[in-house]
N, C-alpha and C positions, 0 to 999 in steps of 0.2 A: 223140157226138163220139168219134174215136177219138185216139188219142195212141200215135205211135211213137218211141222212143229210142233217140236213139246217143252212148255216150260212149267218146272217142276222149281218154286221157289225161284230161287235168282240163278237159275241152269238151263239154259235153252239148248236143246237139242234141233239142229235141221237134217234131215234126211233127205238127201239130194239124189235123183236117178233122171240116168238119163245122158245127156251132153252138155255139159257145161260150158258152150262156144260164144262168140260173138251174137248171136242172136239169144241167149236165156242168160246172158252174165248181167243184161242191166233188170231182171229180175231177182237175181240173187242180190244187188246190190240194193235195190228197192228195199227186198225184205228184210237185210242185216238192216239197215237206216232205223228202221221204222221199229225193228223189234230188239235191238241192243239195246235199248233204256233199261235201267236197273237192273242188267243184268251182269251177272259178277265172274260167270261160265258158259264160255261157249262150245260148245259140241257139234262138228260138222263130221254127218257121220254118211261115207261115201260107197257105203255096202254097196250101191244101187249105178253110181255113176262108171257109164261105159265110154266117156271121153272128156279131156281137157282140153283147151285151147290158151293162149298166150292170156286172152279177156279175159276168162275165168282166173287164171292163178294170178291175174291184177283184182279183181275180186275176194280173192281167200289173201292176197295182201294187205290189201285194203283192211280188210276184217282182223288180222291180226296185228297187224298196227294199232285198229283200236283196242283190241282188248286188250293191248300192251299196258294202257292205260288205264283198262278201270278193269281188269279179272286176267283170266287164261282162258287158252283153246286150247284145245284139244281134234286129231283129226284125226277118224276110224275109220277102219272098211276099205281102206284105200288098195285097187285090184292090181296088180304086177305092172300093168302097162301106164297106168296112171303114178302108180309109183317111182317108175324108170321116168316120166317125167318131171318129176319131184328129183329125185337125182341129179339129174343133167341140168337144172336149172339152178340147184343150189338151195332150194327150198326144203330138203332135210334137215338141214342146220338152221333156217328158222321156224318150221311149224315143229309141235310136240305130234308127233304121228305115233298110231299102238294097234 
């Protein structure tokens, strides 16, 4: 999986492609750690990624948990199949997806 960032004031955007499994989740969890200081919006934008696994959407919980607390997220891009697992888990009703 690769992961590109842009913050733009207190808006971080990550662009995520790729598979987001068991082997690249504690990557994403690395990089949310380390770069959600001061940030008040977060943006995971999933134009790119062609799979989810269990790790990962404990990961994009993980992350929305925090932003619970100090901003919002926001999640883009998201492709039919990765969406139908957002469905079936119940994670429509807690991320803002567009």
């Amino acid at each position: 999986m690769t992961i590109k960032k842009t913050l733009e004031d207190k808006r971080l955007t990550m662009e995520l492609a790729g598979r987001l499994d068991t082997a690249t989740a504690p990557q994403l969890d690395e990089e949310l750690n380390e770069g959600l200081k001061g940030v008040d919006e977060l943006v995971l934008d999933m134009t790119g990624l062609v799979y989810l696994s269990s790790a990962g959407l404990r990961s994009i919980l993980a992350a929305q948990k925090k932003m619970n607390r100090q901003g919002s997220m926001l999640v883009r891009g998201v492709c039919p199949a990765i969406m139908e697992v957002f469905e079936m888990t119940g994670f429509v009703d807690i991320l803002t997806i567009v």
